[in-house]
C-alpha positions as CSV (number, residue, x, y, z in Angstrom):
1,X,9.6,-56.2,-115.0
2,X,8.1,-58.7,-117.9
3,X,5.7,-59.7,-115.1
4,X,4.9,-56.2,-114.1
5,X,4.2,-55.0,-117.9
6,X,2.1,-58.5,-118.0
7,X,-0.2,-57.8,-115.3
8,X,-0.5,-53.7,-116.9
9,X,-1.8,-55.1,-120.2
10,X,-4.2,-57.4,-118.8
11,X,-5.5,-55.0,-116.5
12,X,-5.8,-51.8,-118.6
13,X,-6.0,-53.3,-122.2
14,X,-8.1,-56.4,-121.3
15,X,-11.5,-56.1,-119.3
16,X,-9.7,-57.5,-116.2
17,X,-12.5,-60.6,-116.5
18,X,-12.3,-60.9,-120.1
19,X,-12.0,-65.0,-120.5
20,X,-9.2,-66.7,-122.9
21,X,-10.1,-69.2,-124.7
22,X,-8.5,-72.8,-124.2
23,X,-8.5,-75.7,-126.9
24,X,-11.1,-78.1,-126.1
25,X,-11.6,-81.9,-126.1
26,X,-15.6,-82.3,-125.3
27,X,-14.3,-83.6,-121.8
28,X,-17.9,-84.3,-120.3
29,X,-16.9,-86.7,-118.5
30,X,-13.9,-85.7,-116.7
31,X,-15.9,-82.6,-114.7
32,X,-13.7,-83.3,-112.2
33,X,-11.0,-81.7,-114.0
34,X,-12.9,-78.8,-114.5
35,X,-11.8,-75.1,-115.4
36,X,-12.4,-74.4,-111.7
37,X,-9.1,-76.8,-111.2
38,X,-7.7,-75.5,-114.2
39,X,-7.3,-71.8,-112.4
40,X,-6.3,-73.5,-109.5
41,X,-3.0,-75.6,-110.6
42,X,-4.8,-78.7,-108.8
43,X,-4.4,-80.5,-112.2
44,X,-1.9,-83.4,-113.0
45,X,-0.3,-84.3,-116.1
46,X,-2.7,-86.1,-118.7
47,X,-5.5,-84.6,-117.7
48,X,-8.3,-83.5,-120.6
49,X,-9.3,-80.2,-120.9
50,X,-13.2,-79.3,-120.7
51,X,-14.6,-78.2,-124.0
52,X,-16.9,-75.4,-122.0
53,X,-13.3,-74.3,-119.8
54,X,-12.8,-70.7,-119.9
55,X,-10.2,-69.1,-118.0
56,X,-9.9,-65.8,-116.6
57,X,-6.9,-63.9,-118.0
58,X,-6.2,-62.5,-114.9
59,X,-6.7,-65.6,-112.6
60,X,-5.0,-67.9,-115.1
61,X,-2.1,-65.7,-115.5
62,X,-1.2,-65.0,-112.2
63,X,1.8,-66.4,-110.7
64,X,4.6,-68.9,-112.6
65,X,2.4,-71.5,-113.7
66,X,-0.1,-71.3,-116.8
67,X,-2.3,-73.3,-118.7
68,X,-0.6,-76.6,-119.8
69,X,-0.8,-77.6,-123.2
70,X,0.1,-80.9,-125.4
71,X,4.1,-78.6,-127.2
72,X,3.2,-78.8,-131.1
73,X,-0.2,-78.9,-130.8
74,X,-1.2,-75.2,-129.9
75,X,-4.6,-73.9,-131.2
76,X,-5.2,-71.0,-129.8
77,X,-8.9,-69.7,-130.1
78,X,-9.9,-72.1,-132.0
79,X,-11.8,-75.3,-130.4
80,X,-9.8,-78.3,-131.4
81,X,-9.2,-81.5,-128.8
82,X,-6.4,-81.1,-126.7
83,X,-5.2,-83.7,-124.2
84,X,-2.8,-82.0,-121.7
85,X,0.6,-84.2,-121.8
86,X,3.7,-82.5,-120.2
87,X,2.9,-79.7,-117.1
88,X,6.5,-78.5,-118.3
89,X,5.0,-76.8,-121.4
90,X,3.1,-74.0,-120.6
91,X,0.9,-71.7,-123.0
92,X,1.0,-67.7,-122.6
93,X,-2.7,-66.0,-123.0
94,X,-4.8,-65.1,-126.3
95,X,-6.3,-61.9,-127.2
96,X,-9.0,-62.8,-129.0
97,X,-9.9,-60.5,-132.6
98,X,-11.3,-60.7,-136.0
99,X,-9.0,-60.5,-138.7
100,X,-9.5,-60.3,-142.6
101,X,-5.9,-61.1,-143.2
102,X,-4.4,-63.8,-141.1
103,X,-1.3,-63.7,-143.0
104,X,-0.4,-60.9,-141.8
105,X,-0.4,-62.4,-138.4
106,X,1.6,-65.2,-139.5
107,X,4.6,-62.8,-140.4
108,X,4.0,-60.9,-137.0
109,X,4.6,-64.3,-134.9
110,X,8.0,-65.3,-138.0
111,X,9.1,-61.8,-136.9
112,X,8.9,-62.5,-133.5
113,X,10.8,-65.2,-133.6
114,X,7.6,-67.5,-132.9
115,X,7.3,-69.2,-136.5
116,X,6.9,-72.6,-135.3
117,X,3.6,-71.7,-133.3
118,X,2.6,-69.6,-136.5
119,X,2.3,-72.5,-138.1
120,X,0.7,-75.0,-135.9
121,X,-1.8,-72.2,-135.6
122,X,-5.0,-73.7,-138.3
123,X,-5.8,-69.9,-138.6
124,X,-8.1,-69.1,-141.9
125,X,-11.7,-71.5,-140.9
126,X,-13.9,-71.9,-137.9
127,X,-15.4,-75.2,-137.4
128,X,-18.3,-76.4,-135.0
129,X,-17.6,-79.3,-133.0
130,X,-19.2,-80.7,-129.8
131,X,-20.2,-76.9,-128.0
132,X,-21.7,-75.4,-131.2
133,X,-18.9,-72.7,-132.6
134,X,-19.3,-71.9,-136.4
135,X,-17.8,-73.7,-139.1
136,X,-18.4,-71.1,-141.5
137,X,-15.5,-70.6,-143.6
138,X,-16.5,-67.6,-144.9
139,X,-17.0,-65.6,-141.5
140,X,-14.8,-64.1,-139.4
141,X,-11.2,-65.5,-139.0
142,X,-10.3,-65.9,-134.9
143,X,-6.6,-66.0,-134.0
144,X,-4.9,-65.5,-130.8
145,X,-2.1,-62.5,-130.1
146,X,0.3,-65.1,-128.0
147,X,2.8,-63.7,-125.8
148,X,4.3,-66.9,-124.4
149,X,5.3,-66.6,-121.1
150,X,7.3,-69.9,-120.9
151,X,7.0,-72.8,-124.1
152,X,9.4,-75.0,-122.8
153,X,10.8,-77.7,-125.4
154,X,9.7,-81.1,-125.0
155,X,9.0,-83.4,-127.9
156,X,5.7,-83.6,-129.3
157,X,3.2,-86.5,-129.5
158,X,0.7,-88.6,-128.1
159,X,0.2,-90.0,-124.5
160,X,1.9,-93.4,-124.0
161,X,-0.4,-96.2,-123.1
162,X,-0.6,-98.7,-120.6
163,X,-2.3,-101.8,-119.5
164,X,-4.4,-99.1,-116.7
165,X,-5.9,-96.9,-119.3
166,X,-8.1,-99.9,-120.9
167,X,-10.9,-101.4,-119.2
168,X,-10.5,-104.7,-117.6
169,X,-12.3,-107.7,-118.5
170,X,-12.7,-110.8,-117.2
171,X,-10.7,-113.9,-119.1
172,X,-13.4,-116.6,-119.1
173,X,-16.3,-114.3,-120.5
174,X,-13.5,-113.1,-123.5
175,X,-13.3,-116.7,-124.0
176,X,-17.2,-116.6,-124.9
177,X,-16.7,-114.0,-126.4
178,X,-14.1,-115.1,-128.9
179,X,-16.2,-118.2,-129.7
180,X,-19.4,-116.0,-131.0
181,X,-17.1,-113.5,-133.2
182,X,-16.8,-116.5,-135.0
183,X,-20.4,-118.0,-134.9
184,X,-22.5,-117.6,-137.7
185,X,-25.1,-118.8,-135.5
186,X,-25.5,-114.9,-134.5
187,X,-26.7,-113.9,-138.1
188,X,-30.7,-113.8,-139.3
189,X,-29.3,-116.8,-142.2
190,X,-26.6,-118.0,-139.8
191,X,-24.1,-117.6,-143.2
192,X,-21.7,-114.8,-141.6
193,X,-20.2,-113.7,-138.3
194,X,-18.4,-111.1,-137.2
195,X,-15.1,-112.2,-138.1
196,X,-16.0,-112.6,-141.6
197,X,-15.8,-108.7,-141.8
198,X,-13.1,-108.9,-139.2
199,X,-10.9,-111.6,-139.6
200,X,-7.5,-112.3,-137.6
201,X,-5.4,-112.9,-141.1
202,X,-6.9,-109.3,-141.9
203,X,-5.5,-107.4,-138.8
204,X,-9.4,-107.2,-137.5
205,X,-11.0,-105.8,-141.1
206,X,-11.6,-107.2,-144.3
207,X,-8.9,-106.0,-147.0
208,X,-11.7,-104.0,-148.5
209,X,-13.2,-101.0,-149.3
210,X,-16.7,-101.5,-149.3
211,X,-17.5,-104.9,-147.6
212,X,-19.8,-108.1,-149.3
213,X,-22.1,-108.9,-146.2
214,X,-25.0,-111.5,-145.9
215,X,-24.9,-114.0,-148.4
216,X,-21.2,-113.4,-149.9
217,X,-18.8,-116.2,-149.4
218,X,-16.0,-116.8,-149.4
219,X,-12.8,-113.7,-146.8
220,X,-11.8,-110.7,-147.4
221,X,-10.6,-109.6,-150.8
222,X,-11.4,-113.0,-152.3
223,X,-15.1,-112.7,-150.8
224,X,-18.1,-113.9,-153.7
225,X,-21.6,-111.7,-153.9
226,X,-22.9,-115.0,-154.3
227,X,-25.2,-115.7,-156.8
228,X,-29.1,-117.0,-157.2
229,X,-31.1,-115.7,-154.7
230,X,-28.7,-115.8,-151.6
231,X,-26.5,-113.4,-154.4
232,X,-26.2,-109.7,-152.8
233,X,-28.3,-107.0,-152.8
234,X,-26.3,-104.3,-151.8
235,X,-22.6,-103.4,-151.0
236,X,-22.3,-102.5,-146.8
237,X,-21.9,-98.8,-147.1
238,X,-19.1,-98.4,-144.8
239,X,-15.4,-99.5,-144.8
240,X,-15.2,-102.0,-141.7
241,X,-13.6,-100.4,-139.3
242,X,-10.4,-100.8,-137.0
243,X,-10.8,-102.6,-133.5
244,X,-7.7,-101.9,-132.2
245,X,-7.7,-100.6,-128.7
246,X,-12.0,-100.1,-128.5
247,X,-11.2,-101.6,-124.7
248,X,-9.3,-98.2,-124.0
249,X,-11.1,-96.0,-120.9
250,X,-11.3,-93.0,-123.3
251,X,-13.1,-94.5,-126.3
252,X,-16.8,-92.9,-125.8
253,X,-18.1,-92.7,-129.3
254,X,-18.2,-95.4,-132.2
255,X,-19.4,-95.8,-135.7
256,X,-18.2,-93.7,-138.9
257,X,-21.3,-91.2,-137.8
258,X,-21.0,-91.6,-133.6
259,X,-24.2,-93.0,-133.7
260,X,-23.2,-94.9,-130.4
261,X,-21.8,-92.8,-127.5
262,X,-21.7,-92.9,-123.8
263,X,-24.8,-90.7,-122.6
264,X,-27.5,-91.3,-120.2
265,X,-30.5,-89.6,-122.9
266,X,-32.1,-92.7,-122.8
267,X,-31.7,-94.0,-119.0
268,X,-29.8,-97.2,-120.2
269,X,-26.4,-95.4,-120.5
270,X,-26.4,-94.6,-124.4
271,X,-27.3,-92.7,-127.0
272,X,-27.8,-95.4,-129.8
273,X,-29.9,-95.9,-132.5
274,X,-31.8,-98.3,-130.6
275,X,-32.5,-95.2,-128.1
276,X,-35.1,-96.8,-125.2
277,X,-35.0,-99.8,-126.4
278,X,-31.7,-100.9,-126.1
279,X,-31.3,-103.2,-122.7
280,X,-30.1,-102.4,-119.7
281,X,-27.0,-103.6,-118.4
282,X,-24.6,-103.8,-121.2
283,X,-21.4,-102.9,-119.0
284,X,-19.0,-100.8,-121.8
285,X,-19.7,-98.9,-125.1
286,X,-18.3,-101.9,-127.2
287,X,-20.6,-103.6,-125.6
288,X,-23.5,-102.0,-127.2
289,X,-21.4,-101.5,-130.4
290,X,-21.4,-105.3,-130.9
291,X,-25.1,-105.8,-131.1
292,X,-26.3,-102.7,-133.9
293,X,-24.6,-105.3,-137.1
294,X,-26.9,-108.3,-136.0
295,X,-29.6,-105.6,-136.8
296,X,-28.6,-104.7,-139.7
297,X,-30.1,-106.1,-143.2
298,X,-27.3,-106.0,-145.3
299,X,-24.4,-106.8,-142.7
300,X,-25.9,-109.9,-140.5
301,X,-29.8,-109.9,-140.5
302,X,-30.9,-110.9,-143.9
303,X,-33.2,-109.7,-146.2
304,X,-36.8,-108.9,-145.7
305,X,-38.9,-112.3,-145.4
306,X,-35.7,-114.6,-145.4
307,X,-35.6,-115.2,-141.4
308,X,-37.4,-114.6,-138.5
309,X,-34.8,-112.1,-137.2
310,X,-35.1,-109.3,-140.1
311,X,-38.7,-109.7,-139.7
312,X,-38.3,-108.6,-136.2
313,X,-35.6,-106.0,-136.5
314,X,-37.9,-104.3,-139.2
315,X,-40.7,-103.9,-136.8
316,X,-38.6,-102.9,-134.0
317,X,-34.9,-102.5,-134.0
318,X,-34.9,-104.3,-130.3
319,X,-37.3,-107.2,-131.5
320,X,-34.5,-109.8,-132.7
321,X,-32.3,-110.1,-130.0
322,X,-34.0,-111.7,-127.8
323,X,-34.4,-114.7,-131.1
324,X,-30.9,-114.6,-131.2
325,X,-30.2,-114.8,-127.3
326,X,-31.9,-118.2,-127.4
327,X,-30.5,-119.6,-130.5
328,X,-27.2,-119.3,-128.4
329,X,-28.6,-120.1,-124.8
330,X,-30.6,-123.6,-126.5
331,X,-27.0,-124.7,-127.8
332,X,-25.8,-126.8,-124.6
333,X,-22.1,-125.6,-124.5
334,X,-22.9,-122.0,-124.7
335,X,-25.3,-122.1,-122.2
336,X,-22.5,-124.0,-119.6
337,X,-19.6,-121.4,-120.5
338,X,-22.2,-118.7,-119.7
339,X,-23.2,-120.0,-116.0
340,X,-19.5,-120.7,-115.2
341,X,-19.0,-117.1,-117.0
342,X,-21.3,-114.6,-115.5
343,X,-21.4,-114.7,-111.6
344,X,-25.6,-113.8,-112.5
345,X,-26.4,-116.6,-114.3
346,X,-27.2,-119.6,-112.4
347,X,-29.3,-121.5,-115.8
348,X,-28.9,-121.1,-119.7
349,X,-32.5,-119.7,-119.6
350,X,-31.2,-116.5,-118.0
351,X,-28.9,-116.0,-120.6
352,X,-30.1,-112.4,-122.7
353,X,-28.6,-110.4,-124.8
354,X,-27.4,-108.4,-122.8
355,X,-24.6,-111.2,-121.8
356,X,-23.7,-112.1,-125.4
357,X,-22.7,-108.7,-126.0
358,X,-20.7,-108.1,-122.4
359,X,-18.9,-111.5,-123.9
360,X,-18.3,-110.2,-127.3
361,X,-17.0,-106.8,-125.7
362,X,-14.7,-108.9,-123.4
363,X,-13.1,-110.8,-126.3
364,X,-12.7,-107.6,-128.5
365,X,-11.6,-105.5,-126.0
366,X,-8.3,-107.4,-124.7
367,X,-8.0,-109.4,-128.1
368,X,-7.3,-105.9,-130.0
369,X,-5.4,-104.3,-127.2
370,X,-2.1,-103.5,-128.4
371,X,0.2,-100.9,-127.9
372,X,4.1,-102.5,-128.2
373,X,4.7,-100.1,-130.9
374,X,8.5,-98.7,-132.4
375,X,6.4,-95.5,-131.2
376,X,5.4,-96.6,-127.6
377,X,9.0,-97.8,-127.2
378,X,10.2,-94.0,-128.1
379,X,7.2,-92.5,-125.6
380,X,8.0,-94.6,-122.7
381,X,11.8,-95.9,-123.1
382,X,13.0,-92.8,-125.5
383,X,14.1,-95.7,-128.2
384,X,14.7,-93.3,-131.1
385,X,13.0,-94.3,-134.2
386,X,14.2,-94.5,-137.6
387,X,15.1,-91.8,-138.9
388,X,12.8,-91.3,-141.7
389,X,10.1,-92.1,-139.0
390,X,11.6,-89.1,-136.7
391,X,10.8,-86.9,-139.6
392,X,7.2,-88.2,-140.3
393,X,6.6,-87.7,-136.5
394,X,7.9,-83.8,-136.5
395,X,6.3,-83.3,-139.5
396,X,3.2,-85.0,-138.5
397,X,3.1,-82.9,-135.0
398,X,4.2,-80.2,-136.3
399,X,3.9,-78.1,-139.7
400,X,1.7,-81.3,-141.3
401,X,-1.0,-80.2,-138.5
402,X,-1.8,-84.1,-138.3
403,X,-2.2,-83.6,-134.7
404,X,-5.2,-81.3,-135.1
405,X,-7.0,-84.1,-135.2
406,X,-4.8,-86.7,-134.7
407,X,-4.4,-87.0,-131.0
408,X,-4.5,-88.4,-127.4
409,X,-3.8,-91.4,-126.5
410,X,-5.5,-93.4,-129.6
411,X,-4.3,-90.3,-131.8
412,X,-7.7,-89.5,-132.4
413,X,-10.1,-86.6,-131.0
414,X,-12.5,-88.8,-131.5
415,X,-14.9,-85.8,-133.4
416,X,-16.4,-85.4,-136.5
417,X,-14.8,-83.6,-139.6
418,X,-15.4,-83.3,-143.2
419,X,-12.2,-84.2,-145.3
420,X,-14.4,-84.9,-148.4
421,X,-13.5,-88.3,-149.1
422,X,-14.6,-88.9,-152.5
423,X,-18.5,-90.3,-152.4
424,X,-19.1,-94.2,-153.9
425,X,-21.1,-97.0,-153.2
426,X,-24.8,-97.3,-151.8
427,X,-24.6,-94.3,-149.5
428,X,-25.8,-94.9,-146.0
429,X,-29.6,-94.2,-147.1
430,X,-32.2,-93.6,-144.6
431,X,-35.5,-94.2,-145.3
432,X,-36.4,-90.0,-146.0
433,X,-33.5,-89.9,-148.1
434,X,-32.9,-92.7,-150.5
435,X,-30.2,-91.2,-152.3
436,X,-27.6,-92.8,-152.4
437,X,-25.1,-90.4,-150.5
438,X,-23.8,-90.7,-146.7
439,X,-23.8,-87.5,-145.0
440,X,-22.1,-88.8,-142.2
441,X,-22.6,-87.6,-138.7
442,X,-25.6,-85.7,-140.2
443,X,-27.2,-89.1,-140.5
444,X,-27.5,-89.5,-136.5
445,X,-27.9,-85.8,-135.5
446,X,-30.1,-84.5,-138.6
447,X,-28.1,-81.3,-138.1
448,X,-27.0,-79.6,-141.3
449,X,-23.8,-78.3,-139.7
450,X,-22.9,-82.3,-139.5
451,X,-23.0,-83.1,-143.1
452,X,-20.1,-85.5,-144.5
453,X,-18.7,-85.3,-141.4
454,X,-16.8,-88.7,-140.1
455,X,-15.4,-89.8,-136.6
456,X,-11.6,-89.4,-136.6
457,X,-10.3,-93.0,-136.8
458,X,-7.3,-94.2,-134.0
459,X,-4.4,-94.7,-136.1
460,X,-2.6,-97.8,-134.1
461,X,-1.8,-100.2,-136.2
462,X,-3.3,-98.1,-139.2
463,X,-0.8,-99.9,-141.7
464,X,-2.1,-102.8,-141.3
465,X,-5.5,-101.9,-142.0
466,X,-5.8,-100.6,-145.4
467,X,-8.2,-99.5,-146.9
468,X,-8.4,-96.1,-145.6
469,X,-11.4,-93.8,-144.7
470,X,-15.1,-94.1,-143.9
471,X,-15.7,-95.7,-147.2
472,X,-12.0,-97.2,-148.1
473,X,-11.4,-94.6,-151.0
474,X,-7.8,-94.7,-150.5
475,X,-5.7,-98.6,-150.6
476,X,-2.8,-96.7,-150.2
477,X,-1.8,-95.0,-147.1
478,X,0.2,-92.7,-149.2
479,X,-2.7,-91.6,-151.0
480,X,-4.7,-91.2,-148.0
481,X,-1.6,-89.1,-146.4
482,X,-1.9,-87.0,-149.6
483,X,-5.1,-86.3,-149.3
484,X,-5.8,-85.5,-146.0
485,X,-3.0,-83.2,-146.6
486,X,-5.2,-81.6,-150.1
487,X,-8.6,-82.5,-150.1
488,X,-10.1,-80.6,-152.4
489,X,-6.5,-81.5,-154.9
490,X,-7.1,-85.3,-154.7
491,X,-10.8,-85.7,-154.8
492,X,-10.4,-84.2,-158.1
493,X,-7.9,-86.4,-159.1
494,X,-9.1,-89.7,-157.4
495,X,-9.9,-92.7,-159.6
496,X,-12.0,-95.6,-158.6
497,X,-8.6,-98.0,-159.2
498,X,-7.2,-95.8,-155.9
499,X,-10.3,-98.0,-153.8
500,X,-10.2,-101.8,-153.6
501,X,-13.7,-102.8,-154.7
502,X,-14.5,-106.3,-154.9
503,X,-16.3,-106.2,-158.5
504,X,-20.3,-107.4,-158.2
505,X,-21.8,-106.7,-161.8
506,X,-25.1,-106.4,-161.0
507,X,-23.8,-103.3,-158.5
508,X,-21.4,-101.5,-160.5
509,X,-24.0,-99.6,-162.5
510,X,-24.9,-97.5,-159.4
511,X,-21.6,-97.7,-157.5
512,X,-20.7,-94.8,-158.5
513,X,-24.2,-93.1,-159.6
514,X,-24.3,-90.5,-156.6
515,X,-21.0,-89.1,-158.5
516,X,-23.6,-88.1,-161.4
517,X,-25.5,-85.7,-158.8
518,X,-24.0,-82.2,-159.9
519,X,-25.6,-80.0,-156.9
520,X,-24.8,-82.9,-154.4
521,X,-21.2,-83.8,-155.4
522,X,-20.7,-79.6,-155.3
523,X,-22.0,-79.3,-151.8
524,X,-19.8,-82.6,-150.7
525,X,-16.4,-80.5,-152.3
526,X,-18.0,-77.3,-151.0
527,X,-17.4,-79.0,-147.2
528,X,-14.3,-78.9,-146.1
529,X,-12.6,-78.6,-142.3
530,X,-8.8,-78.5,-142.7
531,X,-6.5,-75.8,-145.2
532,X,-4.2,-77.2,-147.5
533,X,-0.9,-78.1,-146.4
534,X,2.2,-78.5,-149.5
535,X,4.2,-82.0,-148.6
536,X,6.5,-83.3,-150.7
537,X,6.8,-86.8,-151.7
538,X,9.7,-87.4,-149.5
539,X,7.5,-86.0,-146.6
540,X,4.6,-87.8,-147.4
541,X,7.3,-90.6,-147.4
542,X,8.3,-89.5,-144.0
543,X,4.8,-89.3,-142.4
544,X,4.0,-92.8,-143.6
545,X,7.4,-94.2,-142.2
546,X,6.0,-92.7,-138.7
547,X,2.7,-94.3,-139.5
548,X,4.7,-97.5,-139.6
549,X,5.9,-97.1,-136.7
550,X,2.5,-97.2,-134.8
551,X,2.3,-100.8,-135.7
552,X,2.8,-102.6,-132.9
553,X,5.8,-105.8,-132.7
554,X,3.4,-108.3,-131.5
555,X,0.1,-106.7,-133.6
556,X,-0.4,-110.1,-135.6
557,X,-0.1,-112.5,-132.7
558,X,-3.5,-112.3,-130.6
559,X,-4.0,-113.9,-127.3
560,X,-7.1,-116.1,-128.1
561,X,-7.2,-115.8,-132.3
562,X,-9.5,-117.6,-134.4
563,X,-10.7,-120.6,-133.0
564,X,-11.1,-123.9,-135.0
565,X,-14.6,-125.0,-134.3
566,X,-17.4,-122.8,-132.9
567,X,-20.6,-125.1,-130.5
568,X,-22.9,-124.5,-133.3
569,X,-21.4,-126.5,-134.9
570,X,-21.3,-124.1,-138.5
571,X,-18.3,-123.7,-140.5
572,X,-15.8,-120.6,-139.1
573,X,-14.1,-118.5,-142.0
């Protein structure tokens, strides 16, 4: 009878090919799982979800099975990344309407005895993520009518992983690999190397909010500005982010802005700042990744006139790797581990760039692959976890609405949102645009719509890893659970003694100057992609006891770790 009455409303109240709208995870490269499979129940558990996927309500409707969705993390009608976890949950079909009083709604699905999908529902903003919708928050609210035809319970959360979902790389070129994260001989002054900004003893980061690049000395939150002329000339803009688990098969975007992603724009399997000119053959994403900081002034190169390699990066962003490629290739022992290495190479002259960054990729991919978590025990074994961590977890897959965002595999949706972190430091300036502000994802699109808009970070490990955001504003993972839960609440009440700044005198006039720009700090609050959400402290307790859980039991013991000498033959921090 219920299936009868079903098939009435969607043929006499629906335009029988009116299309339901599905949440979305910007699956390009997955077409094989495409909405076509979708309507035909020839999907299997885990797969992802096309952004562009809409089903017909009658097709996708018919028969027992509907579409599969990841339990506590229903949005209905409203485009958020959804990874498609357990085929025994099943959502019902949307109606798509406009609606000037979503609360209302909200009571409809409590009085239907639905209250725990009214409140996963994010009803009340529109956002515009990889297809284009609206973020307007003052147009039109969307919600879905759900009539649930089966929501079977199952407990929420991400995918577990496995040694299979990460990309496999070969053991002597991480070796390589290992060596040059530690090689200052990579950097225009050859006085910092990766691992300065991304040290073992720091859990892969440096312990600070805004980082002290080329010519600091000195680790972490002890690092120097130096002084003289090597002293600093700038703070890096960015917090140093996380390389836990950048090996995994699904990472496909990279930086704080997504400057780096897997696309074929430019024919050499990127879109990346370099655009044409970056080389062909670099074999993963994190391959590429690893070669944009040796470009950079104030992270590796060097100030203008101080080497030969920022005076070739400033002509052409391309120009200094090949300089660097033979600083490394000239040094005998280099030039052996890369012939015995790479099958290609048959003389240290053929060694490019292009190798030193599949090396580096090879060493950070399996050296920050972890996933022996409290939390990976409870997905794969069903170890329960503490119990204040059982709480975090519901909460934070459930009425905490963590999991918007906060998903997949690496618990991230890998997309761009604005949470209005409060603005510090130099700003990532571009040279239109020397204010010192960083418009995030804005800065590599030049779209409006993307303005102080971040990637969402992976959260594996995240305790380990403080400081917190794009541009560490939080050295508390409380705080930072606070405010993603307020925005708007804790900017207003953030300090600068929340952040961990390394002080630099000659900086800290104009660390915080961009804060004195009235119209600009308004249309930063004025951006905002998430409502409110009330936790108490003993929930904000809770999340972060699930948080701890995500550390995983063998995080600070690394296969390779820092090594004690590097063939250059210059001092490893």
């Amino acid at each position: 009878m219920f299936d009868l009455f079903r098939r009435h409303l969607l043929d006499h109240l629906l335009d029988r090919n009116g299309r339901v709208g599905i949440s979305a995870d910007g699956a390009e490269l997955v077409p094989e799982e495409g909405a076509h499979k979708v309507r035909g129940r020839q999907t299997k558990p885990g797969f992802v979800v096309p952004a562009d996927a809409r089903l017909r309500a009658g097709m996708s409707l018919e028969g027992r099975p509907q579409i599969p969705v990841k339990g506590a993390d229903i949005v209905l009608l409203h485009p958020q990344t959804q990874r498609v976890h357990d085929p025994n949950q099943f959502l019902g079909f949307g109606i798509a309407r406009t609606c000037r009083r979503p609360e209302r709604v909200i009571g409809l699905f409590k009085a239907a005895l639905l209250h725990q999908i009214a409140r996963i529902l994010d009803i009340g903003q529109r956002r515009r993520g990889h297809q284009g919708e609206s973020r307007d928050p003052t147009g039109p609210v969307h919600f879905g009518l759900l009539f649930s035809v089966s929501l079977l319970a199952a407990p929420a959360g991400a995918q577990p992983i496995t040694a299979e979902d990460f990309i496999t790389f070969d053991a002597d070129q991480a070796r390589v690999g290992q060596l040059l994260f530690y090689d200052k001989i990579l950097s225009g002054n050859k006085n910092i190397s990766c691992g300065t900004c991304h040290h073992h003893d720091l859990a892969g980061g440096d312990g600070v909010s805004l980082g002290i690049g080329e010519g600091g000395t000195g680790l972490g939150p002890k690092r120097q500005p130096g002084d003289g002329a090597d002293k600093i000339r700038k703070r890096i803009p960015r917090n140093a982010p996380a390389l836990w688990n950048l090996g995994h098969k699904d990472v496909r975007v990279l930086f704080h802005d997504g400057r780096l992603e897997i696309s074929d724009i430019y024919g050499n399997g990127y879109d990346s700042p370099a655009e044409e000119w970056l080389p062909q053959g670099l074999e993963t994403i994190l391959a590429a990744q690893a070669l944009f900081p040796m470009t950079a002034q104030f992270e590796m190169a060097g100030n203008t006139g101080e080497n030969e390699i920022i005076g070739a990066v400033t002509d052409r962003i391309d120009l200094g790797w090949p300089i660097l490629a033979k600083r490394v290739r000239t040094i005998p022992e280099y030039g052996q581990m890369f012939v015995t290495a790479f099958d290609h190479i048959d003389r240290p002259e053929d060694v490019t760039i292009v190798e030193i960054g599949n090396a580096l990729a090879a060493f950070i991919g399996t050296e920050w692959a972890n996933y022996d978590s409290p939390y990976d025990a409870f997905l794969t074994d069903g170890t329960p976890l503490p119990e204040d961590a059982e709480r975090g977890r519901r909460l934070f897959f459930g009425e905490a609405r963590c999991a918007q965002c906060h998903n997949g595999p690496l618990l991230s949706d890998q997309d761009f949102h604005a949470m209005a972190l409060p603005p510090f430091g130099p700003g990532r300036t571009r040279r239109w645009d020397p204010i010192p502000r960083d418009v995030g994802r804005m800065g590599a699109t030049d779209d409006l719509e993307d303005a102080y808009r971040f990637r969402t970070p992976s959260l594996r490990n995240v305790a380990l890893t403080a400081p917190y955001g794009h541009n560490g504003a939080y050295a508390s993972l409380k705080d930072m659970v606070r405010h993603m839960a307020d925005p708007v609440s804790m900017r207003a009440a953030w300090t600068p003694a929340r952040a961990r700044l390394p002080e630099v005198p000659w900086l800290q006039e104009i660390d915080f100057v961009i804060q004195s720009d009235r119209l600009g700090m308004a249309r930063h609050a004025a951006t905002v992609d998430v409502r409110p959400v009330t936790l108490s402290d003993s929930q904000v307790d809770d999340i972060v006891a699930f948080l701890e859980s995500l550390t995983g039991v063998t995080a600070l013991e690394r296969p390779l770790g820092r090594p004690e000498r590097v063939p250059s033959g210059l001092p490893v921090d």
